[in-house]
N, CA, C and O atoms as a Maestro MAE file, in Angstrom:
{
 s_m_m2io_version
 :::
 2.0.0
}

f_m_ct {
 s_m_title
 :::
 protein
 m_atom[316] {
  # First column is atom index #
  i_m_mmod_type
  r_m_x_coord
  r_m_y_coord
  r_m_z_coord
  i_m_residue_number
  s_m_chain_name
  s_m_pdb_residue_name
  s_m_pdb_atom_name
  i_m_atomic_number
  :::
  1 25 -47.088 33.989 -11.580 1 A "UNK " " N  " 7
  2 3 -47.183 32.699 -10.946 1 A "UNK " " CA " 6
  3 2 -46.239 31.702 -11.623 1 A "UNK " " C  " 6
  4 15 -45.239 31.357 -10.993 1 A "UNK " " O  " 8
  5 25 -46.465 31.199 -12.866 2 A "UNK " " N  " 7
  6 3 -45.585 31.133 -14.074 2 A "UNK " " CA " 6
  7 2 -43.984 31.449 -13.379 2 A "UNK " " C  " 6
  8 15 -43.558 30.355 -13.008 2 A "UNK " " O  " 8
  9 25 -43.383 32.092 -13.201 3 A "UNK " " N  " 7
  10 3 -42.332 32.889 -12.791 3 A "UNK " " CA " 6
  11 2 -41.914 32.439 -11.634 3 A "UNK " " C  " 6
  12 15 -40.714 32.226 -11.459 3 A "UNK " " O  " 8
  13 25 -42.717 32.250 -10.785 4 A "UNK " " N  " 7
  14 3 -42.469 31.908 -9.252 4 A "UNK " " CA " 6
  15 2 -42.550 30.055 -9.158 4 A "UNK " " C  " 6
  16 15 -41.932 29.520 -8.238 4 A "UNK " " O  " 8
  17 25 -43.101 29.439 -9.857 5 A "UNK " " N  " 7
  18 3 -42.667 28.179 -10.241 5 A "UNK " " CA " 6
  19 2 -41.729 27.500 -11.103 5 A "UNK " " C  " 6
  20 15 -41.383 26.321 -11.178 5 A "UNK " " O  " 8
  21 25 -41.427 28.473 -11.692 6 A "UNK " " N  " 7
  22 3 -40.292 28.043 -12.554 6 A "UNK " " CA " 6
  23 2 -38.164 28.354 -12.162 6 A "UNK " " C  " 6
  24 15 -37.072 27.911 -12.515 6 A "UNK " " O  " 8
  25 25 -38.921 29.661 -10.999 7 A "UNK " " N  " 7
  26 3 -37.923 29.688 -9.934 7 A "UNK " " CA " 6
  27 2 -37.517 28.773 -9.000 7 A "UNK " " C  " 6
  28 15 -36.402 28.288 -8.805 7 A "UNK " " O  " 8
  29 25 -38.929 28.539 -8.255 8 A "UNK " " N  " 7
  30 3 -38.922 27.315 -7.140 8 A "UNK " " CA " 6
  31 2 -38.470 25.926 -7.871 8 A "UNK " " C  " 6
  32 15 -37.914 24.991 -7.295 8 A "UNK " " O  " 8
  33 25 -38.874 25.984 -9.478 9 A "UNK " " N  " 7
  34 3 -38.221 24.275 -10.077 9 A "UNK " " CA " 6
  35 2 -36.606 24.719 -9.990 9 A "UNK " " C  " 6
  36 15 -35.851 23.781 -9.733 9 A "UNK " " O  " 8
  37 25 -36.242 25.487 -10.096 10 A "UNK " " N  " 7
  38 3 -34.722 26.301 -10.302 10 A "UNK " " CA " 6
  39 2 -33.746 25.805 -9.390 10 A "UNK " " C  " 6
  40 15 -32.816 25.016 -9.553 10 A "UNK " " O  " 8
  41 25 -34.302 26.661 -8.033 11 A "UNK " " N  " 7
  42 3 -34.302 26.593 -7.163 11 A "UNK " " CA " 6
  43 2 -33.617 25.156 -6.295 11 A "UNK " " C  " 6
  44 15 -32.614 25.093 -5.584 11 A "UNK " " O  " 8
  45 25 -34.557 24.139 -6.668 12 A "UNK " " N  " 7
  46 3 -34.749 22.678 -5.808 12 A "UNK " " CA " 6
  47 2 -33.505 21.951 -7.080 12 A "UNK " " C  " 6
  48 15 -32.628 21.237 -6.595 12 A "UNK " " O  " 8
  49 25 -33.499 22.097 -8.125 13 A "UNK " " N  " 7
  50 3 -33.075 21.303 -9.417 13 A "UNK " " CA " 6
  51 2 -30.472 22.025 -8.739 13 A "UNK " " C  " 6
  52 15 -29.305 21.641 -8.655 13 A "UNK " " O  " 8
  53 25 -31.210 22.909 -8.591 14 A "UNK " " N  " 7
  54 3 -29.902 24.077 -8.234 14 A "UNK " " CA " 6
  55 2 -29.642 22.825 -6.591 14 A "UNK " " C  " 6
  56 15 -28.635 22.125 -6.481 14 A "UNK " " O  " 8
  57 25 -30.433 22.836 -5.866 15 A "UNK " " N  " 7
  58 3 -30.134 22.079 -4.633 15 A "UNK " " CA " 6
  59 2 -29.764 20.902 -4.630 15 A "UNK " " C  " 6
  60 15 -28.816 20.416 -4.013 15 A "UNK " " O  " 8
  61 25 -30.819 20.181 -5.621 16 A "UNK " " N  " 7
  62 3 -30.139 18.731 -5.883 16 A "UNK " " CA " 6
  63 2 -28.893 18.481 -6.985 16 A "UNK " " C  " 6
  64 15 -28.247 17.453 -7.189 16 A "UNK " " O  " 8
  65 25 -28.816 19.533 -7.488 17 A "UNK " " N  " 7
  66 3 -27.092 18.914 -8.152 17 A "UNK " " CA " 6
  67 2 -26.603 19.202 -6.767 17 A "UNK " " C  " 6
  68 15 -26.524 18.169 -6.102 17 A "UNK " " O  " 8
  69 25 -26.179 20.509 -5.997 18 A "UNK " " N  " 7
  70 3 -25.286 20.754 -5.447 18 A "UNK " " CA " 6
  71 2 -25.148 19.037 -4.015 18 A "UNK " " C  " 6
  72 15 -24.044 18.604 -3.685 18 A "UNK " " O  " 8
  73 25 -25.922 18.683 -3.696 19 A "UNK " " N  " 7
  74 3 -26.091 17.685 -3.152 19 A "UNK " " CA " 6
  75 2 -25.503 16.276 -4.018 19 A "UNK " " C  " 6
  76 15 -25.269 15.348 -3.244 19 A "UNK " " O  " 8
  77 25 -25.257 15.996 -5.325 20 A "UNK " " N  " 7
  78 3 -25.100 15.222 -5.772 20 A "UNK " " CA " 6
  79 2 -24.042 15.384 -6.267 20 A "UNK " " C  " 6
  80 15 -23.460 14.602 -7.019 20 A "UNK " " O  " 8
  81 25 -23.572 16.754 -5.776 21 A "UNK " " N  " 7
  82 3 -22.420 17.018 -6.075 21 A "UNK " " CA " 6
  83 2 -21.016 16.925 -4.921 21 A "UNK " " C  " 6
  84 15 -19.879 16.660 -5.311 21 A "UNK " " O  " 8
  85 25 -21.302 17.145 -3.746 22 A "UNK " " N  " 7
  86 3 -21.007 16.905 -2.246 22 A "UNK " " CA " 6
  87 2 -20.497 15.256 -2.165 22 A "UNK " " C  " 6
  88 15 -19.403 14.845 -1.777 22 A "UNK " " O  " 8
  89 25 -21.828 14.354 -2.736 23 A "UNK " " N  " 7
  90 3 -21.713 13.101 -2.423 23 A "UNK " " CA " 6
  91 2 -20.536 12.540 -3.363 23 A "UNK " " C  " 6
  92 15 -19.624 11.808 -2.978 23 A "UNK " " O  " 8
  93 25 -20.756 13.088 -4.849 24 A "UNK " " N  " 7
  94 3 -19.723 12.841 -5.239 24 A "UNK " " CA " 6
  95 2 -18.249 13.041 -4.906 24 A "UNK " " C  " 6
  96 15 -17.389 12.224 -5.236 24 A "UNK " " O  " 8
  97 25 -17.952 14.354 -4.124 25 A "UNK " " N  " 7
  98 3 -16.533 14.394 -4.334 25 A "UNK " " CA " 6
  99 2 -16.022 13.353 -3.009 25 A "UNK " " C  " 6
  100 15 -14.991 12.700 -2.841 25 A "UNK " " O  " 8
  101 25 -17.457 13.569 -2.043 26 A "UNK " " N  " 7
  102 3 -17.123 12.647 -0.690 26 A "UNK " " CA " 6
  103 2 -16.776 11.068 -1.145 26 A "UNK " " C  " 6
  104 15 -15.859 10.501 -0.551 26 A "UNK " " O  " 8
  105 25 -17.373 10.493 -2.001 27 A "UNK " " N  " 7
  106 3 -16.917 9.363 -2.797 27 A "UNK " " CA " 6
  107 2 -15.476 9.366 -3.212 27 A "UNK " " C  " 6
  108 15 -14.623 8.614 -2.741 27 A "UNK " " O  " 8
  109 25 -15.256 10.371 -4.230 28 A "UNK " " N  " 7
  110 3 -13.805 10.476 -5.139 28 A "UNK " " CA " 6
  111 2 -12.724 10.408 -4.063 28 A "UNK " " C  " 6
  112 15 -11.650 9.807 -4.046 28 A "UNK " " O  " 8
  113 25 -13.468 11.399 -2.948 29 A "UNK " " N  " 7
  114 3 -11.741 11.186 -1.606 29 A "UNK " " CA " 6
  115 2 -11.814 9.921 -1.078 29 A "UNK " " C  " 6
  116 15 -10.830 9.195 -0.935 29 A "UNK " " O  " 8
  117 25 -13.304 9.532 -0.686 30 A "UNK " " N  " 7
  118 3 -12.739 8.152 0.068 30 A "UNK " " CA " 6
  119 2 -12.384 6.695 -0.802 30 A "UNK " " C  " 6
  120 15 -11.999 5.630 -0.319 30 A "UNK " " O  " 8
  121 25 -12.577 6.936 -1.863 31 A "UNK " " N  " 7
  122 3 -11.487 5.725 -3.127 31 A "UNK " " CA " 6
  123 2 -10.542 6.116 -3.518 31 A "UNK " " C  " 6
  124 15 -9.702 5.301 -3.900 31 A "UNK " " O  " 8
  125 25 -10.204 7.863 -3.610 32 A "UNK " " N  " 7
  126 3 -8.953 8.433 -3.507 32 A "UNK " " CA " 6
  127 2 -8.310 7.457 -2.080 32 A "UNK " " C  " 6
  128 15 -7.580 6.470 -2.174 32 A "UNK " " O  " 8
  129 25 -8.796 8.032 -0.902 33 A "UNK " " N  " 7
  130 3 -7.849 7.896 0.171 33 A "UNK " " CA " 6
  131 2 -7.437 5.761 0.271 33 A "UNK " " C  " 6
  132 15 -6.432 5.260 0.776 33 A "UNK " " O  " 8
  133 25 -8.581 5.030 -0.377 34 A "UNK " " N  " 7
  134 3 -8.583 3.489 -0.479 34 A "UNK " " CA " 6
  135 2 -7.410 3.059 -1.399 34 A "UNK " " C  " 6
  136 15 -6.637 2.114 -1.243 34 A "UNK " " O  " 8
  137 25 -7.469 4.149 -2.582 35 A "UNK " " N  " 7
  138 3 -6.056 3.524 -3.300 35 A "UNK " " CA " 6
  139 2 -4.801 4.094 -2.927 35 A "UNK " " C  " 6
  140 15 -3.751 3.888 -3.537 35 A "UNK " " O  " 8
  141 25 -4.945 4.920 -1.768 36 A "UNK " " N  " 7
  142 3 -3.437 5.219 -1.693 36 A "UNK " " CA " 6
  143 2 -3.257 4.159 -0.449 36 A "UNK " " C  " 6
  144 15 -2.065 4.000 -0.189 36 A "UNK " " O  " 8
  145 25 -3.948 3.564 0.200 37 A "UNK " " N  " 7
  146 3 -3.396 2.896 1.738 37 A "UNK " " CA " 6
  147 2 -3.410 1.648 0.758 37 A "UNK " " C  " 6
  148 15 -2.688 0.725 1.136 37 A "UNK " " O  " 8
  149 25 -4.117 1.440 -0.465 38 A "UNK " " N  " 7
  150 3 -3.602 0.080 -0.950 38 A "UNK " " CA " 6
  151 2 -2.068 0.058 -1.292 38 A "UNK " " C  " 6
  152 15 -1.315 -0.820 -0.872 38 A "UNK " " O  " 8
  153 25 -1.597 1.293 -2.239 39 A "UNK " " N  " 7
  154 3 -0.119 1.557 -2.264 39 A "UNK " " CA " 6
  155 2 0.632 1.027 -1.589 39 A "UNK " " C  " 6
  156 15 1.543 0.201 -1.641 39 A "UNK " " O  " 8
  157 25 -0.239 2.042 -0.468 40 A "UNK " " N  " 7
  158 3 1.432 2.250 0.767 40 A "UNK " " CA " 6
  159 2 1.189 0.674 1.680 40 A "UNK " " C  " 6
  160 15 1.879 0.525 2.688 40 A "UNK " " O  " 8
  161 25 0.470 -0.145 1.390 41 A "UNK " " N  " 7
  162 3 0.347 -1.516 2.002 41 A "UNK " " CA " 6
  163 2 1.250 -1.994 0.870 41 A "UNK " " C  " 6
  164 15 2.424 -2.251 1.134 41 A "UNK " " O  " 8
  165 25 0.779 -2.136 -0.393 42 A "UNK " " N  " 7
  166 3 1.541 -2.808 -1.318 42 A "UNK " " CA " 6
  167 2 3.106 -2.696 -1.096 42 A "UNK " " C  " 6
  168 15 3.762 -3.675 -0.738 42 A "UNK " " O  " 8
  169 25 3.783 -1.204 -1.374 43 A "UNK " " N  " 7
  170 3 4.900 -0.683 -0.945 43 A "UNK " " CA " 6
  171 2 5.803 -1.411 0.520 43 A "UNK " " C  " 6
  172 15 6.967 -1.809 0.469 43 A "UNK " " O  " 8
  173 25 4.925 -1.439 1.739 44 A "UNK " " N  " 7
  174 3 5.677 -2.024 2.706 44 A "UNK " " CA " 6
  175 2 5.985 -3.734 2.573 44 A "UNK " " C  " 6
  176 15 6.957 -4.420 2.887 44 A "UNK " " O  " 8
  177 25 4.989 -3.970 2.104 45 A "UNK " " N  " 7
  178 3 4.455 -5.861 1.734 45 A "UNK " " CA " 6
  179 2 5.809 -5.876 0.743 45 A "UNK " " C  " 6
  180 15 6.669 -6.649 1.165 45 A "UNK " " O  " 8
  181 25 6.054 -5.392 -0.107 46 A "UNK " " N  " 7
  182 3 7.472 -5.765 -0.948 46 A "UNK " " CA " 6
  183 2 8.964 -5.635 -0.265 46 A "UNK " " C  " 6
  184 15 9.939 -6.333 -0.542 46 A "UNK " " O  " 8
  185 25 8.897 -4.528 0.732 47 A "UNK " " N  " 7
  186 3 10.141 -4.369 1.537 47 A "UNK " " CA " 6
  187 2 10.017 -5.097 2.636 47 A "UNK " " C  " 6
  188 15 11.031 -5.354 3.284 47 A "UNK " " O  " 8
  189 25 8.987 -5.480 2.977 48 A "UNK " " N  " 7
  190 3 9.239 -6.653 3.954 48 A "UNK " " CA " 6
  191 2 9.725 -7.774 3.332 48 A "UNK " " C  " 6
  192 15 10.801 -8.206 3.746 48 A "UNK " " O  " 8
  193 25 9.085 -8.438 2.279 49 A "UNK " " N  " 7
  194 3 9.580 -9.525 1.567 49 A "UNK " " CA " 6
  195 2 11.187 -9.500 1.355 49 A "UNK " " C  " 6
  196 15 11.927 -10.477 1.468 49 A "UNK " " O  " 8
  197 25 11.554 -8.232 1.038 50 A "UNK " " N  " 7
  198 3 12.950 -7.641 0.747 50 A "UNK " " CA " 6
  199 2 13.564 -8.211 1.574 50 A "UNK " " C  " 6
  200 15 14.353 -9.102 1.261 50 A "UNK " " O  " 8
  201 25 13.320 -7.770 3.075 51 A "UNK " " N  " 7
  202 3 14.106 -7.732 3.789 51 A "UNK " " CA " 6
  203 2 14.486 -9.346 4.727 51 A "UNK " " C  " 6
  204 15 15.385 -9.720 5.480 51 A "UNK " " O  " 8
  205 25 12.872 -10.114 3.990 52 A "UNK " " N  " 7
  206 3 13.358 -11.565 4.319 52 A "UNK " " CA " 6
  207 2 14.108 -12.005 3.480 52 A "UNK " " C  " 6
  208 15 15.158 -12.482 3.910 52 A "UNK " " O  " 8
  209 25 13.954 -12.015 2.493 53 A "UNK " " N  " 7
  210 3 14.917 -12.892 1.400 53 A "UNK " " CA " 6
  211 2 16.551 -12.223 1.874 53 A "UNK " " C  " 6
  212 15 17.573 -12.873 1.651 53 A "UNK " " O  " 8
  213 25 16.576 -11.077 2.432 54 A "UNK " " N  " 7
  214 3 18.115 -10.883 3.001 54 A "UNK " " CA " 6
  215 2 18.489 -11.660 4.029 54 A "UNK " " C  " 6
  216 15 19.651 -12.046 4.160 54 A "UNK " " O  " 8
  217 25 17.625 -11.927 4.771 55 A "UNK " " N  " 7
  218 3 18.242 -12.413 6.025 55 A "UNK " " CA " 6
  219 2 18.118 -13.410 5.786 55 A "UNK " " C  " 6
  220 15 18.926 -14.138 6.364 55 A "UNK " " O  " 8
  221 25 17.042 -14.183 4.778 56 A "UNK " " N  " 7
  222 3 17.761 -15.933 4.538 56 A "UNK " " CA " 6
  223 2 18.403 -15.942 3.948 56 A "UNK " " C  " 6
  224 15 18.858 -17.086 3.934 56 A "UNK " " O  " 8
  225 25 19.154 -15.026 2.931 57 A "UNK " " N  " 7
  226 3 20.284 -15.099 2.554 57 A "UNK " " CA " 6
  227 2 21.595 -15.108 3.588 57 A "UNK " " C  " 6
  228 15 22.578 -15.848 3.606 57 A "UNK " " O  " 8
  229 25 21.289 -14.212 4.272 58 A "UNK " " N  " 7
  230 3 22.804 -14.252 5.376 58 A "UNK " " CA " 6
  231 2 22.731 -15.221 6.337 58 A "UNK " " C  " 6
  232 15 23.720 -15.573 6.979 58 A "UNK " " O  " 8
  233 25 21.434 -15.768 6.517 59 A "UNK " " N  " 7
  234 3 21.839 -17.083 7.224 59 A "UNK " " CA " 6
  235 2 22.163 -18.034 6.749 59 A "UNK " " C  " 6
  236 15 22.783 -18.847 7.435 59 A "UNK " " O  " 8
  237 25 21.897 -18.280 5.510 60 A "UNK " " N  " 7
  238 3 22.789 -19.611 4.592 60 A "UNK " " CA " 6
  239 2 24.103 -19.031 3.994 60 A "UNK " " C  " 6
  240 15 24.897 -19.937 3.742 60 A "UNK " " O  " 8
  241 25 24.403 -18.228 3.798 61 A "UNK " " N  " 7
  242 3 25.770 -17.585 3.735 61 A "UNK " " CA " 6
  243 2 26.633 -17.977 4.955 61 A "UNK " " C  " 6
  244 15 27.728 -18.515 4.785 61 A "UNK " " O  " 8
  245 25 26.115 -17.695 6.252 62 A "UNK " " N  " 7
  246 3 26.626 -17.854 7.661 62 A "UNK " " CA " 6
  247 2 27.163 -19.026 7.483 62 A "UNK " " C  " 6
  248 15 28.299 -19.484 7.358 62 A "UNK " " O  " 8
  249 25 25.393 -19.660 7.512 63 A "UNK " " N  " 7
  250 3 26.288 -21.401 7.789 63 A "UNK " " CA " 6
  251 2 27.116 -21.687 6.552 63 A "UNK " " C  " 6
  252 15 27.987 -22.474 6.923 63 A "UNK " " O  " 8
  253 25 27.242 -21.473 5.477 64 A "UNK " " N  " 7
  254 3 28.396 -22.261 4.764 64 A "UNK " " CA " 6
  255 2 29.542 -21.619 4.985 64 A "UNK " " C  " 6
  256 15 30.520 -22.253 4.590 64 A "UNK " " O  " 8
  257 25 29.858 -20.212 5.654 65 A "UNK " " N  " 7
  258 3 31.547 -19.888 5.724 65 A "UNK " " CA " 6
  259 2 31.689 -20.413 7.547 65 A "UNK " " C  " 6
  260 15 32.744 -20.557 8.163 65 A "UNK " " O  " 8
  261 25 30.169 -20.632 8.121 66 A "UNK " " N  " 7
  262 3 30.878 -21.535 9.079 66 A "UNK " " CA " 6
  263 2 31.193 -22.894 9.298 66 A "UNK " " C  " 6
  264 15 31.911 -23.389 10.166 66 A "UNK " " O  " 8
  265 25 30.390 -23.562 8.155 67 A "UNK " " N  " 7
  266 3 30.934 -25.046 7.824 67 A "UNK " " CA " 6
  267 2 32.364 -24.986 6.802 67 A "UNK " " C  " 6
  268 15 33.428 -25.456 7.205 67 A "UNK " " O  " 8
  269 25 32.249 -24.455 5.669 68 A "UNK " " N  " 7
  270 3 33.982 -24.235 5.440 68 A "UNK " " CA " 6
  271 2 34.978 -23.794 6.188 68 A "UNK " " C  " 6
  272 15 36.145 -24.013 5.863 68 A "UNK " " O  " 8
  273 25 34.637 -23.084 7.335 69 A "UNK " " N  " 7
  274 3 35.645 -23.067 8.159 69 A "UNK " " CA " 6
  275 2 35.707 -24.120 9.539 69 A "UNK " " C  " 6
  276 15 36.799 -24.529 9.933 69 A "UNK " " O  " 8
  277 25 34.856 -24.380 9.993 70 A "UNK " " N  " 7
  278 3 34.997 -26.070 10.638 70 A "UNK " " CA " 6
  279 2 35.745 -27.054 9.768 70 A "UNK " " C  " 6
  280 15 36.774 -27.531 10.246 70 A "UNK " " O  " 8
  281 25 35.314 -27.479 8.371 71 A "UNK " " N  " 7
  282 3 35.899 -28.193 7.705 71 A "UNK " " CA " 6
  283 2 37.609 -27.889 7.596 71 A "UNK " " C  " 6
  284 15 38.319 -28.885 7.461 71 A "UNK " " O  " 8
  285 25 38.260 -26.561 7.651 72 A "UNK " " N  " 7
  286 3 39.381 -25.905 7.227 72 A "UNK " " CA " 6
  287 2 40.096 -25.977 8.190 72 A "UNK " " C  " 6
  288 15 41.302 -26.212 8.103 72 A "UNK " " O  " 8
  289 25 39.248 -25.720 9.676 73 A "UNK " " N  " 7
  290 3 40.398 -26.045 10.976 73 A "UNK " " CA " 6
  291 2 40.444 -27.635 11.297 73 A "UNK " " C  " 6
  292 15 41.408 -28.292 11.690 73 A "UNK " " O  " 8
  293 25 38.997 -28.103 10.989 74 A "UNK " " N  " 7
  294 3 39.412 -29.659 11.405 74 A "UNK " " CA " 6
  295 2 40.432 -30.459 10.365 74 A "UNK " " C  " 6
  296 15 41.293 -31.238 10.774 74 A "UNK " " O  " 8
  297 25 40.290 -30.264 9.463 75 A "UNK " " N  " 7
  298 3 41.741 -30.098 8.246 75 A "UNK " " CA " 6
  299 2 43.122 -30.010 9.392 75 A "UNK " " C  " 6
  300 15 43.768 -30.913 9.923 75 A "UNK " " O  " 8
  301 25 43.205 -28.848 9.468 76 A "UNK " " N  " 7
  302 3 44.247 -28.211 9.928 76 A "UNK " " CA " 6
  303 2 44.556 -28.896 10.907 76 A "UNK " " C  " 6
  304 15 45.599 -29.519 10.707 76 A "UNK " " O  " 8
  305 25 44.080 -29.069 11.946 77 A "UNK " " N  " 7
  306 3 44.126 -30.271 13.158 77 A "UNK " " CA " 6
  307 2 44.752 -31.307 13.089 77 A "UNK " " C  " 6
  308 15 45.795 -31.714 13.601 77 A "UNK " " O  " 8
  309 25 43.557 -31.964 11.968 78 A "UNK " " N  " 7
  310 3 44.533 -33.329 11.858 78 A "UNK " " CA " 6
  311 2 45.592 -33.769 10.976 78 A "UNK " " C  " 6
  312 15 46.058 -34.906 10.902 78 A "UNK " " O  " 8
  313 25 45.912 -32.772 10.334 79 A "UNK " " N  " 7
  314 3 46.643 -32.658 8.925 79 A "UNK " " CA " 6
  315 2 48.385 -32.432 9.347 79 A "UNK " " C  " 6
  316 15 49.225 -32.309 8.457 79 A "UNK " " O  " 8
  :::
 }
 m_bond[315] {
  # First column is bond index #
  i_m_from
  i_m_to
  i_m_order
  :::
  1 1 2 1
  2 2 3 1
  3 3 4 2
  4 3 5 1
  5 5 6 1
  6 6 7 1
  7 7 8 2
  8 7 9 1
  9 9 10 1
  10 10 11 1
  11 11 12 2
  12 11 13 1
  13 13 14 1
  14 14 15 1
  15 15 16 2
  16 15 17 1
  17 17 18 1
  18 18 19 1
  19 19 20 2
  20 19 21 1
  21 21 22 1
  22 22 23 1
  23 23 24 2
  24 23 25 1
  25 25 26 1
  26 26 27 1
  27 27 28 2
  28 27 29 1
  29 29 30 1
  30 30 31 1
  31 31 32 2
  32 31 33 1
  33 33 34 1
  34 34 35 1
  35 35 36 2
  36 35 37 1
  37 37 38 1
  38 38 39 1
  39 39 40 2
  40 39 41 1
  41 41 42 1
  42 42 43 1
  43 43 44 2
  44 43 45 1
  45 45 46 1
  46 46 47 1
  47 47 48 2
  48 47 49 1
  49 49 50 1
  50 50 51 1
  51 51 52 2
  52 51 53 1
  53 53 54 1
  54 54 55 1
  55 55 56 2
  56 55 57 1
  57 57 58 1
  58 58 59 1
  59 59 60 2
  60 59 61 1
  61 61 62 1
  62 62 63 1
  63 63 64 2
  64 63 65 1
  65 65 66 1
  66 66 67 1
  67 67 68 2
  68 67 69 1
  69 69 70 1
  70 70 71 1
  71 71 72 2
  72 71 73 1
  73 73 74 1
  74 74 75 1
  75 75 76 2
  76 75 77 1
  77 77 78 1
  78 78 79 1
  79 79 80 2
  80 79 81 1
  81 81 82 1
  82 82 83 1
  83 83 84 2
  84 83 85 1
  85 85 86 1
  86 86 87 1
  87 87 88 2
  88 87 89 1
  89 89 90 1
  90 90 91 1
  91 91 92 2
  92 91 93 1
  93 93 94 1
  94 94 95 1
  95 95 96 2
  96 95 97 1
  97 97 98 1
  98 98 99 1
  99 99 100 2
  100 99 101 1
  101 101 102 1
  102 102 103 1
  103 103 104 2
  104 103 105 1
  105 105 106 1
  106 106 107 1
  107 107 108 2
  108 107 109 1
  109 109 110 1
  110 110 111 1
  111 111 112 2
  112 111 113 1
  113 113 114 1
  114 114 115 1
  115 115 116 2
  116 115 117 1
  117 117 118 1
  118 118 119 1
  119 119 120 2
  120 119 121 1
  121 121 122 1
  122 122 123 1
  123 123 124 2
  124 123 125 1
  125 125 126 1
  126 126 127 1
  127 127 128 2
  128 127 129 1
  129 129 130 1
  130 130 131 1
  131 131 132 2
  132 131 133 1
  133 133 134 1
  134 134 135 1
  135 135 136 2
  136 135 137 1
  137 137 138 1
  138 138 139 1
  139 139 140 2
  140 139 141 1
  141 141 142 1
  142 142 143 1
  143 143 144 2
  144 143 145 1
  145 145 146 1
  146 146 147 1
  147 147 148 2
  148 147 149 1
  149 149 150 1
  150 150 151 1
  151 151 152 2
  152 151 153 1
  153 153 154 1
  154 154 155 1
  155 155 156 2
  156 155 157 1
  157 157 158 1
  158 158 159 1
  159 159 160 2
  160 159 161 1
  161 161 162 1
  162 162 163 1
  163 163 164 2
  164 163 165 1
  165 165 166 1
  166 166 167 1
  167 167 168 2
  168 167 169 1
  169 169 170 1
  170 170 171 1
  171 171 172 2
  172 171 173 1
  173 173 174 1
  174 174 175 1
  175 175 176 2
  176 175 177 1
  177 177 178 1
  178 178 179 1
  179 179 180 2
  180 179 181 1
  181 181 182 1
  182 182 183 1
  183 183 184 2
  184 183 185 1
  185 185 186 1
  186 186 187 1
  187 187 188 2
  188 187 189 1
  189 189 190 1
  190 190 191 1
  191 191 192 2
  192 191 193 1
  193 193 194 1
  194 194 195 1
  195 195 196 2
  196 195 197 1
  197 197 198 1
  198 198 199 1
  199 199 200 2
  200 199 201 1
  201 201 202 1
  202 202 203 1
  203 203 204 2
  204 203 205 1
  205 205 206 1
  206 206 207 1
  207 207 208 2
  208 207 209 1
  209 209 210 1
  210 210 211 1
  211 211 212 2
  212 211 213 1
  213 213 214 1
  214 214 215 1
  215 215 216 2
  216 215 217 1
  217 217 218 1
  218 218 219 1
  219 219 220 2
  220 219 221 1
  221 221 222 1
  222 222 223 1
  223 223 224 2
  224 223 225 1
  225 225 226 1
  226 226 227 1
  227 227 228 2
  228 227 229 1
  229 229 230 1
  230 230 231 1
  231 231 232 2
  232 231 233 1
  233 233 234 1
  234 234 235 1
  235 235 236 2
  236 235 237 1
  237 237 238 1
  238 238 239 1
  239 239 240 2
  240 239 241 1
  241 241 242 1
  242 242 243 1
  243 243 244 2
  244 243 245 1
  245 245 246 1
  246 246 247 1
  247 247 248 2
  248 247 249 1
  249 249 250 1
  250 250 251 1
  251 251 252 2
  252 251 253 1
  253 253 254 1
  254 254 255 1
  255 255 256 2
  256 255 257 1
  257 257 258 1
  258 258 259 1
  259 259 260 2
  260 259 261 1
  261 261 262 1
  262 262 263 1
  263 263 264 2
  264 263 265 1
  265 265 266 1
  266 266 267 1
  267 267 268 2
  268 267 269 1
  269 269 270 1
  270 270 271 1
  271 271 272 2
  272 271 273 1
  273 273 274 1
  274 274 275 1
  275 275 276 2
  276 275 277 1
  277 277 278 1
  278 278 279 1
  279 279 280 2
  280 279 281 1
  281 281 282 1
  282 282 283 1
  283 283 284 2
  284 283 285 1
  285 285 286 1
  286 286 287 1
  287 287 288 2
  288 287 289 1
  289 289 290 1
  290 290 291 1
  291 291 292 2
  292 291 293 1
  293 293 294 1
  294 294 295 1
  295 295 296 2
  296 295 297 1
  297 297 298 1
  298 298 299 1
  299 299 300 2
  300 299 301 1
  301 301 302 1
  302 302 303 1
  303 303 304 2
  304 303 305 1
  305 305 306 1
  306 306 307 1
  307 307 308 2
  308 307 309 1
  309 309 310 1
  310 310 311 1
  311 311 312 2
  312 311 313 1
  313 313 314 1
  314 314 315 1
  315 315 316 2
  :::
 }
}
């Protein structure tokens, strides 16, 4: 009897790790899978920024070689 309860504690003790073990790894992937979409958010969020600071760069680039060159033909014009 002895024997057959100490199996059945076995038994249930054997069931509940394996269960607490399930939940765990189901945890580890889904904060696994949370820090990688934080990454790859982080990652795009910087190349976007990238890619503004270029284009306000080439638009104030624009306008000053197109105001030095207004200034250079209206020069030229009246000169």
């Amino acid at each position: 009897m002895r024997m057959r309860q100490s199996l059945a504690q076995l038994e249930r003790e054997f069931v509940q790790e394996a269960a607490r073990e399930r939940h765990r790894r189901r945890h580890l992937q889904r904060t696994a899978a949370e820090r990688s979409r934080v990454r790859k958010r982080a990652k795009i969020e910087h190349f976007q920024r990238l890619r503004f600071m270029l284009l306000a760069g080439a638009i104030v680039l624009t306008a000053v070689v197109v105001t030095i060159a207004m200034f250079q033909t209206l020069s030229w014009l009246i000169g």
